[in-house]
C-alpha positions in Angstrom: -1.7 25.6 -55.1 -4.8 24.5 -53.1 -6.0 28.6 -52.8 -5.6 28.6 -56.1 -7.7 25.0 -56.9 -9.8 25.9 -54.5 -10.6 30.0 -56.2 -10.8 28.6 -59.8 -12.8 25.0 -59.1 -14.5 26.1 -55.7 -17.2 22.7 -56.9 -14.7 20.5 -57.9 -13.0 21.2 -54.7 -16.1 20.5 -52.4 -16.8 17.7 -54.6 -13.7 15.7 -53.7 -13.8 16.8 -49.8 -17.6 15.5 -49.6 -16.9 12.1 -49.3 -14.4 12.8 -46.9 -16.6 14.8 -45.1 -19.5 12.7 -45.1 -16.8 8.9 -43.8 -16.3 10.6 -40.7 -20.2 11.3 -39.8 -22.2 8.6 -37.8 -24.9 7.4 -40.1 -27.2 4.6 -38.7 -27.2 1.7 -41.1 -30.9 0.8 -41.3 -32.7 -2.6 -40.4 -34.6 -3.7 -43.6 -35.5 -6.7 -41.7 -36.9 -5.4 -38.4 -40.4 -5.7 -38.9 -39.8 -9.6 -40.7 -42.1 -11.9 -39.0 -43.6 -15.8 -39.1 -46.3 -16.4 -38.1 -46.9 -19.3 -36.4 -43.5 -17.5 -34.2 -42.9 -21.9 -33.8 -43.0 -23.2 -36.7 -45.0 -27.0 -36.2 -45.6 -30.2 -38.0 -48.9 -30.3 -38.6 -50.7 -33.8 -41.0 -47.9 -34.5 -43.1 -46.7 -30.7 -43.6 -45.3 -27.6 -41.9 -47.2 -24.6 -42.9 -46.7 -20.6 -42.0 -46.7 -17.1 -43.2 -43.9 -14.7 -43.4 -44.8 -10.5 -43.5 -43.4 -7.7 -42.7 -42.6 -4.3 -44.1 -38.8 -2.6 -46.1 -38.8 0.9 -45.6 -38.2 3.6 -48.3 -35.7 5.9 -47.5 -34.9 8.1 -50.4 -35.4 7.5 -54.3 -31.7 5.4 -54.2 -32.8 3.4 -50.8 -33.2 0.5 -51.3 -32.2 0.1 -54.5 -33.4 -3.0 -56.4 -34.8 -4.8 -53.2 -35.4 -8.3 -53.2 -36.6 -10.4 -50.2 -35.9 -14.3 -50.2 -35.9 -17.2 -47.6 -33.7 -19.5 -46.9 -34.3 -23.1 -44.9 -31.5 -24.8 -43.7 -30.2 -27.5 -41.5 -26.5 -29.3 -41.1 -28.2 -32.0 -43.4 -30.2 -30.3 -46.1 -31.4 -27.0 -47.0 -34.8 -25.2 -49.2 -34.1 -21.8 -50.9 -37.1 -20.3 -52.1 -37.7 -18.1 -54.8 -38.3 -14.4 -54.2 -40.9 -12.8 -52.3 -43.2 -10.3 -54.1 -42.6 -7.0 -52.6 -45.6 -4.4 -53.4 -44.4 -0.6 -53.0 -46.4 2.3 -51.2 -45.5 5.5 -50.4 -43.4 4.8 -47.8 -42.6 1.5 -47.3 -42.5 -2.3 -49.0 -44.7 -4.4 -48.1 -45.2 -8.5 -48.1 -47.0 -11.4 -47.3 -46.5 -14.9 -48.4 -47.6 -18.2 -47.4 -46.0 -21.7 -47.2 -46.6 -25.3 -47.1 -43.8 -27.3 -46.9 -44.4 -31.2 -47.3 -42.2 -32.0 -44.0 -38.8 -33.9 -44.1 -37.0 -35.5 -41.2 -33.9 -32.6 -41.4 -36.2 -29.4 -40.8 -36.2 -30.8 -37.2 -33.0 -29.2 -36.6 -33.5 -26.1 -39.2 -33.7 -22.7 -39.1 -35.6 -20.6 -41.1 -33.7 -16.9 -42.0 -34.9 -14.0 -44.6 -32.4 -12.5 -46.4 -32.7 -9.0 -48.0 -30.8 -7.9 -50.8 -29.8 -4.3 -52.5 -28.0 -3.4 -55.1 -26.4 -5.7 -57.9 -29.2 -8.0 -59.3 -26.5 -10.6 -59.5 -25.3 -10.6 -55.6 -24.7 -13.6 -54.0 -24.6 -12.4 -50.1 -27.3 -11.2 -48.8 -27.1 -7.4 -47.4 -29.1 -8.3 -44.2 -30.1 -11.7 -42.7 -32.4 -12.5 -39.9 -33.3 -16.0 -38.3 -37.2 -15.6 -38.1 -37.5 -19.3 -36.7 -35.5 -21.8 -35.4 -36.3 -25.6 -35.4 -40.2 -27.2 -35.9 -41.9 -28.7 -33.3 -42.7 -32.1 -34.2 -44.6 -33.5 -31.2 -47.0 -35.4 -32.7 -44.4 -37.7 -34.3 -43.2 -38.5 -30.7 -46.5 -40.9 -31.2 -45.4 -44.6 -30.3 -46.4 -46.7 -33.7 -44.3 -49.5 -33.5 -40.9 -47.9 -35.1 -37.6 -49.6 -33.6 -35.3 -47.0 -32.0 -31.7 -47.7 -30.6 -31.0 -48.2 -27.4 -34.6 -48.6 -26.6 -36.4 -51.8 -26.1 -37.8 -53.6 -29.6 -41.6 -52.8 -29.9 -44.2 -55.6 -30.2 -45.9 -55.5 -33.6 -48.5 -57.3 -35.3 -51.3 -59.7 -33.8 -51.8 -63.1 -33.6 -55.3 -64.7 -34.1 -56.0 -66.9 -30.4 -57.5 -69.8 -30.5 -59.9 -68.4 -27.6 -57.9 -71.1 -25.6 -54.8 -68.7 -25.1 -54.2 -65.3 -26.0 -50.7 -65.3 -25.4 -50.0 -62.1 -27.0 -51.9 -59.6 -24.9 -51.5 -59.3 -21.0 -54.7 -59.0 -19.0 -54.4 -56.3 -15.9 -56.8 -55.8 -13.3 -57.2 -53.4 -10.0 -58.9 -54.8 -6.7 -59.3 -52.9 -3.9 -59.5 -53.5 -0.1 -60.9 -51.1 2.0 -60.1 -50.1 6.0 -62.1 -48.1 8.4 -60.0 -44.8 9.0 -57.0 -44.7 11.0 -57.7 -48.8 10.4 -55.0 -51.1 9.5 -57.2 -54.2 9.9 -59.1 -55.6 7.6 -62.6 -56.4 8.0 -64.0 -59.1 6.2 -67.0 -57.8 5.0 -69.0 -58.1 1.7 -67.3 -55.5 -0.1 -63.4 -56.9 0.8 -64.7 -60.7 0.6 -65.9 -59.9 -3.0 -62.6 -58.6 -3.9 -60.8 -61.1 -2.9 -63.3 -63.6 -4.1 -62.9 -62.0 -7.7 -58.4 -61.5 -7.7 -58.1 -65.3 -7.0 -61.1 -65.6 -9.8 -58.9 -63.6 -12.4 -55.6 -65.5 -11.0 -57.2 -68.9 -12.2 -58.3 -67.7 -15.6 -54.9 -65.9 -15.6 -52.2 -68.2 -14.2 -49.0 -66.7 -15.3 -48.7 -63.5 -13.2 -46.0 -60.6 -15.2 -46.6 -58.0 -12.4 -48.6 -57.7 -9.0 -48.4 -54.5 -7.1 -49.9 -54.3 -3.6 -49.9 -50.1 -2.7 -51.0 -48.7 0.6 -53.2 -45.4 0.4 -54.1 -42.8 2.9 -57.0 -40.7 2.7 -55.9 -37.0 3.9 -57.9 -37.2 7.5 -56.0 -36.3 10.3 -57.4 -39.8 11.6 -55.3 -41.2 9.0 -51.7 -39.6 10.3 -49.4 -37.9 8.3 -46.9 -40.5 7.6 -46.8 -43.4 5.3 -46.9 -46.5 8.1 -50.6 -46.7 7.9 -50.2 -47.1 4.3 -47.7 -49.9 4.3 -49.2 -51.3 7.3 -52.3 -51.8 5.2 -50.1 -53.4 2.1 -48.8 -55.4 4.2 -52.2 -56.7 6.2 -53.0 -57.3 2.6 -50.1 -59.2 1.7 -50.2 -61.8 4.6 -54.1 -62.2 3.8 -53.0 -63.3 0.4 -50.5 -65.7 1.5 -52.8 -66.9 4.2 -55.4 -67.4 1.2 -53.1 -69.5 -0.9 -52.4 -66.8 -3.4 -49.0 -67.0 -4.5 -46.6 -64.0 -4.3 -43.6 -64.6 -6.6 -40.9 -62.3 -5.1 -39.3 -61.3 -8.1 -43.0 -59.9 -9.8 -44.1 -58.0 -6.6 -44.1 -55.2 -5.0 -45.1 -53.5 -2.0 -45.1 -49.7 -1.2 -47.4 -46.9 0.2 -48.4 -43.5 -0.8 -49.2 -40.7 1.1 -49.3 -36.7 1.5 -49.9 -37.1 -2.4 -52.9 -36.1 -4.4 -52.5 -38.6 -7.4 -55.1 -41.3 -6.3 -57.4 -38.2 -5.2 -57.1 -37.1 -8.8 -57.6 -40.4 -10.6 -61.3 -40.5 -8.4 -62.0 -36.6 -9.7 -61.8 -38.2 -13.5 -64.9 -40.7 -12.4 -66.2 -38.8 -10.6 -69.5 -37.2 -12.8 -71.3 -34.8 -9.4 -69.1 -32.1 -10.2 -69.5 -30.0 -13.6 -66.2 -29.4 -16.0 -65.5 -26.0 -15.1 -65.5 -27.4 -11.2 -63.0 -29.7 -11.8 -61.1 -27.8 -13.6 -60.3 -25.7 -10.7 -59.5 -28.8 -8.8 -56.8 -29.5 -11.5 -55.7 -25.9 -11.1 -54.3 -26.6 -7.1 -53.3 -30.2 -7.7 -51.2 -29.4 -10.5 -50.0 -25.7 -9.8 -46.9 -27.7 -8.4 -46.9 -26.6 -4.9 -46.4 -28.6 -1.5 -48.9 -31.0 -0.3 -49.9 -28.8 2.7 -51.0 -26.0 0.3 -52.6 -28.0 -2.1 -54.6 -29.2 1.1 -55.5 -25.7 2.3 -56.4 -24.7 -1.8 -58.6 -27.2 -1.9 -60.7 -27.0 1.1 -61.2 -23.1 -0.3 -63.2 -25.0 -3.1 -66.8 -24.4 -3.0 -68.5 -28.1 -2.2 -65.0 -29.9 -1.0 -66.3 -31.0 2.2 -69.2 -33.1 -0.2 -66.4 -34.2 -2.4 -64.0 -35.5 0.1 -66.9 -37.2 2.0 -68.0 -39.0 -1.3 -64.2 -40.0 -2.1 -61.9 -40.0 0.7 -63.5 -43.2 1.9 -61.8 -44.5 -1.4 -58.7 -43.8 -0.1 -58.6 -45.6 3.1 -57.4 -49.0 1.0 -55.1 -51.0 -0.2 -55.1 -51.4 -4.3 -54.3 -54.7 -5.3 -53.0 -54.4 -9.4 -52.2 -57.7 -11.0 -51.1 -57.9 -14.8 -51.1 -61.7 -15.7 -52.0 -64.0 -18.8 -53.3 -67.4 -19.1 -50.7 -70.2 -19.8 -52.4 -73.2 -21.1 -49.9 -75.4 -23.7 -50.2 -79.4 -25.0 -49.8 -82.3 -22.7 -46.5 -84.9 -23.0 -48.4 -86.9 -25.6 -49.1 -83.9 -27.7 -46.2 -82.5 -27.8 -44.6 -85.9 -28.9 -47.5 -85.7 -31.9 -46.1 -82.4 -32.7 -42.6 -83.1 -33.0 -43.6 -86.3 -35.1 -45.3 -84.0 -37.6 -43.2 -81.4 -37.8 -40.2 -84.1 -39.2 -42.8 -85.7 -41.3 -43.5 -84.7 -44.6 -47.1 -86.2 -44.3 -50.2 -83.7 -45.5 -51.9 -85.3 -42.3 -51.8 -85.0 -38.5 -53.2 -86.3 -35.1 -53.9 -83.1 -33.4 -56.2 -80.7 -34.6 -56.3 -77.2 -36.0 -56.6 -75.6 -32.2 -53.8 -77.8 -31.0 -51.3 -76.6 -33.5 -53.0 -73.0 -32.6 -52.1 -73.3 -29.0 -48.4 -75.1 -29.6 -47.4 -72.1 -32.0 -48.7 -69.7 -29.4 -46.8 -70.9 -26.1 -43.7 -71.9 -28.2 -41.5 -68.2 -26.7 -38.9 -68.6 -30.2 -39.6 -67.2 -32.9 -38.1 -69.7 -35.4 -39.9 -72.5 -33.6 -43.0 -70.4 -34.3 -42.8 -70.1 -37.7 -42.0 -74.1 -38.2 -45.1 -74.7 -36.7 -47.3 -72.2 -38.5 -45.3 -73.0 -41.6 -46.6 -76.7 -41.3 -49.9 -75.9 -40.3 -50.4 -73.9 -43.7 -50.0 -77.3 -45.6 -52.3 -79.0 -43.3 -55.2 -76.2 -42.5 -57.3 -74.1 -45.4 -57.4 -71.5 -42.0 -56.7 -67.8 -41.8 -55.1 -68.8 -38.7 -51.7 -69.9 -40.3 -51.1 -67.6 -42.3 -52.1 -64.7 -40.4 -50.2 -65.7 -37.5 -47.0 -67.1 -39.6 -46.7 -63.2 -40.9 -46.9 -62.1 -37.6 -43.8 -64.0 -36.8 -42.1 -62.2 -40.0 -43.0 -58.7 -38.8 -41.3 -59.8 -35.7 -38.5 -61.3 -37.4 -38.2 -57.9 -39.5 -38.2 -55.4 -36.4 -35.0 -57.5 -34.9 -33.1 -57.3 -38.2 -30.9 -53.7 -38.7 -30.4 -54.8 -42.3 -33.1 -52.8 -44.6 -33.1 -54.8 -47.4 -33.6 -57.8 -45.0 -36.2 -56.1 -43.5 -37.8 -55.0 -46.8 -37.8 -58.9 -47.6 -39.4 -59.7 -44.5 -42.8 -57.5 -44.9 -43.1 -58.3 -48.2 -43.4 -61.8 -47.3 -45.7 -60.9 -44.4 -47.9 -59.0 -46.8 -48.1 -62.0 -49.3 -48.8 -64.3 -46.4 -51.6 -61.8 -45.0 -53.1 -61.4 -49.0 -53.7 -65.4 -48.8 -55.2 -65.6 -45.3 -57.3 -62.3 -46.9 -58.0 -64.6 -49.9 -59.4 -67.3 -47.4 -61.8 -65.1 -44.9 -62.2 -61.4 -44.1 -60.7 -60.8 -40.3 -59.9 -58.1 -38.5 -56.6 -59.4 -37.4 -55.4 -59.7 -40.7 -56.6 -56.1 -41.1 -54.9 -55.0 -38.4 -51.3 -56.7 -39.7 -51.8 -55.4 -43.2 -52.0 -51.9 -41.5 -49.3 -51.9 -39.1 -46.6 -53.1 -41.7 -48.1 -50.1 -43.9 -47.7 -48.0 -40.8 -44.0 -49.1 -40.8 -43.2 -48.2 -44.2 -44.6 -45.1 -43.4 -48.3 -45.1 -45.6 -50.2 -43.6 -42.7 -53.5 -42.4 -44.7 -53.6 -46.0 -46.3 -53.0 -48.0 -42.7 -55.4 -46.1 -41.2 -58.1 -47.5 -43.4 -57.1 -51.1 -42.8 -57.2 -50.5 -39.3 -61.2 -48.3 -39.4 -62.1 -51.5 -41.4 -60.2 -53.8 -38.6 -62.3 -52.3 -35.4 -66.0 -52.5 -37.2 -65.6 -56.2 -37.6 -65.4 -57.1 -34.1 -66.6 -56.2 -30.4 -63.8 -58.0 -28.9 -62.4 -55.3 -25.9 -59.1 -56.7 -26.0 -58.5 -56.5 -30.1 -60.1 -53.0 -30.1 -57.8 -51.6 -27.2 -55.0 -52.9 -29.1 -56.2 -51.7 -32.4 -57.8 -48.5 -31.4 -54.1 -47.8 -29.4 -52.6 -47.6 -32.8 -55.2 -46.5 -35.0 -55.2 -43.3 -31.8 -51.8 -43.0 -32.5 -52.5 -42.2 -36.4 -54.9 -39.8 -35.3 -52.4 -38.0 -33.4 -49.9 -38.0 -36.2 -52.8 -36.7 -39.0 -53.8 -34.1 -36.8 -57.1 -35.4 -35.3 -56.4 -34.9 -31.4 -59.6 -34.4 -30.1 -60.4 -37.8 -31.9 -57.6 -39.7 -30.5 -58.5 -39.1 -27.0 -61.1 -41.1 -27.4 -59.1 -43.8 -28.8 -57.5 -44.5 -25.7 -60.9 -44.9 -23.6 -59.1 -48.9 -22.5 -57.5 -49.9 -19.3 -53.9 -50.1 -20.7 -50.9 -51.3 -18.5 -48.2 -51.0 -21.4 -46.0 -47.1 -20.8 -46.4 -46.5 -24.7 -50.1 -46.9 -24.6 -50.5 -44.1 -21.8 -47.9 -41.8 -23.3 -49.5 -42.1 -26.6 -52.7 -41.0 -24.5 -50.8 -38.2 -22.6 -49.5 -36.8 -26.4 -53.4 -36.4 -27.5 -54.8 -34.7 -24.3 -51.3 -32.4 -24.4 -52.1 -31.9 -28.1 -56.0 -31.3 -27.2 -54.3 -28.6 -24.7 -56.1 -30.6 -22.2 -52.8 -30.1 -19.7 -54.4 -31.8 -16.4 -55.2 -35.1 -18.1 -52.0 -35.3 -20.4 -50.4 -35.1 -17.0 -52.5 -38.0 -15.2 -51.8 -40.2 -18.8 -47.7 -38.8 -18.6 -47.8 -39.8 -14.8 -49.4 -43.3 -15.4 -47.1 -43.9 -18.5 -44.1 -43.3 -15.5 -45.4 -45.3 -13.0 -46.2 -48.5 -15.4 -42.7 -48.2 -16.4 -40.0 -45.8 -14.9 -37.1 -46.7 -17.2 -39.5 -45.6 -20.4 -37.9 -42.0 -20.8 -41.3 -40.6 -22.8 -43.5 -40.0 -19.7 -41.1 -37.8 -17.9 -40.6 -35.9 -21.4 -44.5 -35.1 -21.9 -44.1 -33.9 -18.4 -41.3 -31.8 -18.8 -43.7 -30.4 -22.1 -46.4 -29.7 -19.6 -44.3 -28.2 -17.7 -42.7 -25.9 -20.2 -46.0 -25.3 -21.3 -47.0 -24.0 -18.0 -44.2 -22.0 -17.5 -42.5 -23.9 -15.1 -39.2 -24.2 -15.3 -37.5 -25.8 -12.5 -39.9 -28.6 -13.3 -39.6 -29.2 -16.6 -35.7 -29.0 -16.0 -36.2 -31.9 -13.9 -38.1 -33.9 -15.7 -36.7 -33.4 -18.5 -33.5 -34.7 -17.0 -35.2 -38.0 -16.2 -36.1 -38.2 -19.9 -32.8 -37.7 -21.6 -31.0 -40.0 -19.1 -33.1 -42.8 -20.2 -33.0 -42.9 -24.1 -30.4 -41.3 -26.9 -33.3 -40.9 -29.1 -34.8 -38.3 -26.7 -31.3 -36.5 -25.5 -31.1 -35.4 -29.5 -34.6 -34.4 -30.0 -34.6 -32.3 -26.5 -31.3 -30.6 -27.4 -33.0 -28.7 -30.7 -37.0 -29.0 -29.9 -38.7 -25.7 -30.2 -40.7 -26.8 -26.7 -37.7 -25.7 -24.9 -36.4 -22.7 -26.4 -37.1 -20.6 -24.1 -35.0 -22.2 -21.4 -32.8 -23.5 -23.6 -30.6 -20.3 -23.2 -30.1 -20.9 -19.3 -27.2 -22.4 -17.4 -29.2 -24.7 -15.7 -31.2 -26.5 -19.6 -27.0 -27.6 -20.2 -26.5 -28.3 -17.3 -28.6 -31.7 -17.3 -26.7 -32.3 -20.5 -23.4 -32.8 -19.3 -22.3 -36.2 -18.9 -22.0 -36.9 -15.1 -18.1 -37.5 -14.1 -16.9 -40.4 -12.0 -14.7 -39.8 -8.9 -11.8 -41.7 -10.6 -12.0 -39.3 -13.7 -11.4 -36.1 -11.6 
């Protein structure tokens, strides 16, 4: 029968064996998508956006492939998702091609998001996509890792807002200070002369002024001469000679706020000297920074450097600075009302009298050493019905934005600024001052109106020359910077001696962004020293460090980050920083929570 079929209908006979034919031949299935590309290839936060391109070309096989082509996007996390309308696809001879660009006004999901083109053929009404292909995954949002005041759990509650001082007390902001005592090499004895006299002279000058001492750190230094040995028992020797001329000076060492150590084989006091130090041109230093931070041993640091054209100069000029013992002290002044004041206070605070004894300054000093908050805002409450002063007003909203960053209820906290901002508006209504400025702009920082706040806080810093407003104001308004883009700017913001970790990490996070890596590391490395439990510093270093291509490092580091805050475990586990060691054994490693022996 099939000779037959096969002699009458030869065509219709090959037409029903082609197909059967043609199912058992090997055909590659072509990749629409191969040459589908973004470009940045990490997709950032950049202002108040995320912005890229996506090209690539669809080759044209035959008159029937592809058929009906159609290239969309598609941007999606566990939380939320963007799909965008169709790319325009212009034909040539050979090939589609396409080029489109975004801006994307950035929400908190696209963190965690990937972004995937999808190509489709065919059926104009098809659903699933014919290929797919994950172009980019995550967007790096470093500069929101800028410190601005937000409350994060399981991290400690930041201080916001300002109080205005007296100029008795300034209760609010810690003073810090370095003094340094200097030794002949290989010298644990201290010699008395005019340098060492005057430092002493001015650390028991700043103690006065400063009576209430938060932290004072007494560190040992060694300069790299062999005269100076290789161990660190000249170093502690010397913070220790230090320590007993203190004591027998009548400085008082509270045990629980002091500290004595010693440093040595380590470049880090050698490279906070090269920042001052202006006899050596950029591009010098620069190669300085290259060996110290090239993260190998001491030894061959030592032997890198000395290959440096000019290094016997340099160390001549600065190891002398290292032969010392640094003296850092951060302490406040604690002045407060006498017995009979305080009784006067107490009087008029259960009175409902419009008068009082004590003056506006009095009341100023009792709200400020008053540590409650609800015994602060009694006070400043009162003094509002008894003083036309911005004072009161400006330093009772304070108290409210404090109130308001303890309080996990939002509509509590809502309630809170908005009766900080109406008491700020009637100290505003009274005199123009920068502290109320700089309120007005941190609550608007808060509730997230960063190109707004960042007026308030330009307008702050023009009215005054006071160093330690502007370091506090200039911290934040840096921080803004960082966030709208302006890194260069915000280095300069940070041009203060800070002693708080947020305040040096915020510094670190503009150099980084700058690409400046060798001074983002010096500001990451102070941000860790001033406070080891603040998980931030060792994370910009671990960025640095991925950056730089080392791994090992930034695996280390970044272990020290994550152990230390939840907030920074999430944001490590999907941050575009790390992809490329993200794949490794090792990145999950550090993840794993550790096991105790009775669990095994």
């Amino acid at each position: 029968m099939l000779d037959q079929l096969f002699k009458k209908k030869p065509v219709l006979f090959l037409m029903l064996l082609l197909p059967l034919l043609c199912s058992s031949i090997m055909v590659p299935e072509t990749d629409f998508l191969k040459d589908s590309k973004v470009t940045p290839g990490k997709l950032e936060f950049f202002r108040d956006s995320v912005r890229f391109e996506v090209s690539g070309t669809i080759p044209i096989e035959s008159a029937l492939s592809p058929r009906s082509p159609k290239l969309s996007l598609l941007f999606k996390s566990s939380e939320s998702f963007i799909r965008f309308e169709d790319i325009e696809l212009t034909k040539k001879v050979a090939e589609y091609v396409y080029k489109e660009s975004f801006v994307l006004a950035y929400e908190p999901w696209m963190e965690g998001a990937f972004l995937e083109a999808q190509f489709f053929q065919g059926k104009k009404a098809q659903t699933d996509p014919y290929q797919k292909k994950i172009l980019a995954r995550g967007v790096i949002t470093t500069p929101l890792l800028a410190k601005i005041g937000n409350v994060n759990p399981d991290e400690p509650i930041p201080q916001v807002g300002l109080f205005i001082s007296t100029g008795v007390l300034d209760a609010d902001l810690s003073r810090s200070q370095e003094f340094l005592v200097k030794f002949d090499a290989g010298s644990s004895t201290i010699k008395m002369n005019a340098a060492n006299k005057k430092a002493i002279a001015d650390l028991k000058s700043f103690l006065t002024e400063n009576s209430s001492v938060m932290s004072f750190k007494i560190t040992g230094t060694q300069s790299p001469e062999s005269s100076e040995g290789k161990s660190s028992k000249l170093g502690m020797d010397r913070a220790e000679a230090v320590k007993k001329l203190l004591l027998e000076s009548n400085v008082s060492l509270k045990e629980n706020v002091t500290e004595i150590k010693a440093r040595t084989n380590d470049w880090f006091d050698f490279r906070l000297q090269l920042r001052g130090y202006e006899k050596l041109s950029t591009q010098r230093k620069d190669q300085y920074y290259a060996v110290l931070l090239d993260g190998s041993d001491y030894q061959s640091q030592s032997l890198s450097l000395k290959k440096i054209p000019g290094f016997t100069q340099v160390a001549n000029e600065l190891f002398p600075g290292l032969r010392a013992a640094k003296i850092e002290v951060v302490a406040k002044p604690l002045p407060g009302l006498n017995q009979t004041q305080s009784a006067l206070l107490q009087n008029a605070l259960n009175d409902n009298s419009a008068s009082s004894d004590l003056d506006l300054a009095d009341w100023a000093i009792a709200g400020e050493t008053t540590p409650r908050l609800e015994d602060k805002a009694k006070i400043y409450s009162k003094m509002t019905e008894l003083f036309r002063s911005v004072v009161p007003y400006n330093n009772l909203a304070v108290v409210k934005m404090r109130q308001a960053q303890r309080t996990l209820d939002q509509a509590t906290k809502a309630k809170l600024w908005k009766e900080a901002n109406e008491l700020l508006y009637q100290a505003s209504k009274i005199g123009t001052d920068p502290y109320v400025l700089h309120n007005q702009g941190q609550i608007l920082v808060l509730q997230g109106n960063i190109w707004e706040a960042y007026k308030k806080l330009s307008d702050a810093s023009v009215l005054t020359r006071n160093q330690d407003f502007l370091k506090y104001n200039e911290s934040l308004r840096g921080a803004l910077d960082i966030m709208r883009g302006d890194y260069k700017l915000a280095t300069l913001r940070f041009d203060y001696a800070y002693s708080e970790p947020k305040d040096f990490f915020n510094k670190g996070l503009a150099y980084y962004l700058s690409k400046d890596y060798a001074n983002a590391t010096l500001s990451f490395e102070e941000s860790v020293m001033s406070g080891r439990n603040y998980g931030y510093g060792f994370y910009g270093l671990a960025m640095v460090a991925a950056q730089n291509a080392q791994t090992e490092v930034a695996l280390l580091q970044l272990e020290k980050a994550i152990n230390a805050s939840e907030l920074i475990y999430q944001k490590a586990l999907v941050d575009p920083i790390f992809e490329e060691i993200r794949s490794s054994d090792e990145f999950f490693q550090i993840f794993k929570p550790s096991v105790t022996i009775n669990e095994k």
